[in-house]
N, C-alpha and C positions, 0 to 999 in steps of 0.2 A: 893071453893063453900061454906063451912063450917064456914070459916073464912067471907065470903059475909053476910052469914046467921045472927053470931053473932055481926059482926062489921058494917056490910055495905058496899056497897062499895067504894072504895080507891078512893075519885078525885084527878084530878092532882091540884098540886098550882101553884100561880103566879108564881114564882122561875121555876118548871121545864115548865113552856111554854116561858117563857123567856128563856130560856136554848135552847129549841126548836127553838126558832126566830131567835137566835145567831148562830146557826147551819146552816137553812136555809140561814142566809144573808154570812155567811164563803162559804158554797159552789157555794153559787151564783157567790160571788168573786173569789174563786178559778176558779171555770168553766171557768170565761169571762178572766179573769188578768194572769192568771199559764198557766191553761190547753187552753185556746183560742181555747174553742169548742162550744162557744153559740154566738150569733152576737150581737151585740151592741144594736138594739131594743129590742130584748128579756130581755137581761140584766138588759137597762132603764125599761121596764116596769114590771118587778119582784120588782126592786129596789124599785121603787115606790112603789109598791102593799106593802114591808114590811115596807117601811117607815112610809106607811098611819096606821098600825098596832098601838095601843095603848099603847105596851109594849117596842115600837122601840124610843130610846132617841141619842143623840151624845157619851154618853160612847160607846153605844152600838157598834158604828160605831167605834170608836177608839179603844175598843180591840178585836173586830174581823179583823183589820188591821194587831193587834199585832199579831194575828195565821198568818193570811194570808202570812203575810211576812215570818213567821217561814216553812211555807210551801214550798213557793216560792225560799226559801235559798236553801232548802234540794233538792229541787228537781232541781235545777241550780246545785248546786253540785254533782248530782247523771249524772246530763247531762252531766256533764265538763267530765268526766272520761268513762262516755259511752254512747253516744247518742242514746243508746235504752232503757235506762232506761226508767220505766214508773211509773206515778203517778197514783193514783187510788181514787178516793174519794166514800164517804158514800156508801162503799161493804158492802151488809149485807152476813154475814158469819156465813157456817154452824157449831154449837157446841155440836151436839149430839155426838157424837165418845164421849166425855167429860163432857158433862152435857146431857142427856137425854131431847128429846124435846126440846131443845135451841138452838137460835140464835144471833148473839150480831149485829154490824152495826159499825166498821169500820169508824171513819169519815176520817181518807186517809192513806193509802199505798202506800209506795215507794218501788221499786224492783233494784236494783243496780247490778250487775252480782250477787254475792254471797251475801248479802246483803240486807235483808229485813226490813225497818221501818215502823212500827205502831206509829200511831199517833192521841194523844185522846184529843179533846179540852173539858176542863170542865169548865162553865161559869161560875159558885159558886163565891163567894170571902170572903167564911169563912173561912175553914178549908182546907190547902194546903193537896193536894195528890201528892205522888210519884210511881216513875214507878217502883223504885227497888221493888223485887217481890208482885208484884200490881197484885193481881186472875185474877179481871178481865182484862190487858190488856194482861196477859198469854195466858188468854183462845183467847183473838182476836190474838195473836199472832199462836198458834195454829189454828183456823179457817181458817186464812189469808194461813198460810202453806197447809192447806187441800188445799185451793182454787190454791194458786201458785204455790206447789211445781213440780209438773208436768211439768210445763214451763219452770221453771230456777233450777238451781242448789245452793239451799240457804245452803248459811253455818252460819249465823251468823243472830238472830233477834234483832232489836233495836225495844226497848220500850221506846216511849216519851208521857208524860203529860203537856201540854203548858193549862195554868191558867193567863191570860195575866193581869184575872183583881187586881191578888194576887202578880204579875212580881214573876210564877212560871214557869220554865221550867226546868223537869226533864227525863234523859232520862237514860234508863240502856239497857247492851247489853247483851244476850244470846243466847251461842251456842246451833243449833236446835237439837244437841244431846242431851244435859243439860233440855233445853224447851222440849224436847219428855218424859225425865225420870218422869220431873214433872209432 
């Protein structure tokens, strides 16, 4: 509030609502193409709704393709080995245990028997980010534990960063003992 006071407040930029739309139109595809949990009308008329969007072009389409498919691998490979594996998309998960007051949002988890994937799509195309000890996909990787560990028995978290429009894809893997010390 302080910071409001002397600064103003913070608007978003073009860049992060772009970011935003990229997100919406990945889950959209995930939901209808991976998870085949929305029906075909709904699909088309979302599709639409972000195409009609000012900020929606053909990259736009062609590297949320790029995730999608990254998605769609992992989670074909999580099925091949256990057909209860489950995929998970934009969990917003709790981080106060770890950050006080906070939350992060997950844009999809995979759950494998012992094996858990975090997976963070960042639309940018300046500055590559990676997963090896990356704060924030620690703490979603923590969150995500909060939320799953109850259900499955995870031994092992993969952190991935897919950057489709930078052709970044980086992932690192940490035991949830190693993730709990940090």
């Amino acid at each position: 509030v302080v910071l409001e006071d002397k600064f103003g407040v913070h608007e978003t930029s073009v860049y992060a609502q772009e970011g935003t739309l990229a997100h919406e139109l990945s889950e959209l595809y995930i939901r209808h193409d991976v998870l085949e949990n929305i029906p075909s009308d709904e699909f088309d008329a979302n599709l639409e709704r972000i195409m009609e969007n000012d900020l929606f072009d053909s990259e736009m389409l062609e590297v949320v393709t790029i995730y999608v498919d990254y998605v769609a691998t992992e989670t074909r490979a999580a099925k091949a080995t256990n057909p209860m594996a489950i995929t998970e998309i934009e969990q917003v998960l709790d981080l106060t245990d770890y950050v006080p007051e906070s939350f992060g949002t997950a844009d999809c988890v995979i759950i494998n028997d012992d094996v858990m994937e975090v997976i963070d799509l960042k639309y940018g195309k300046g500055v590559p980010v990676y997963a090896t000890h990356n704060k924030q996909l620690m703490l979603y990787g923590l969150g995500a534990l909060r939320k799953y560990d109850t259900l499955f028995d995870i031994e092992k978290v993969k952190l991935t960063i897919v950057e489709p429009r930078i052709n970044n894809i980086s992932t690192w893997e940490i035991s949830v003992e190693d993730l709990l010390d940090w």
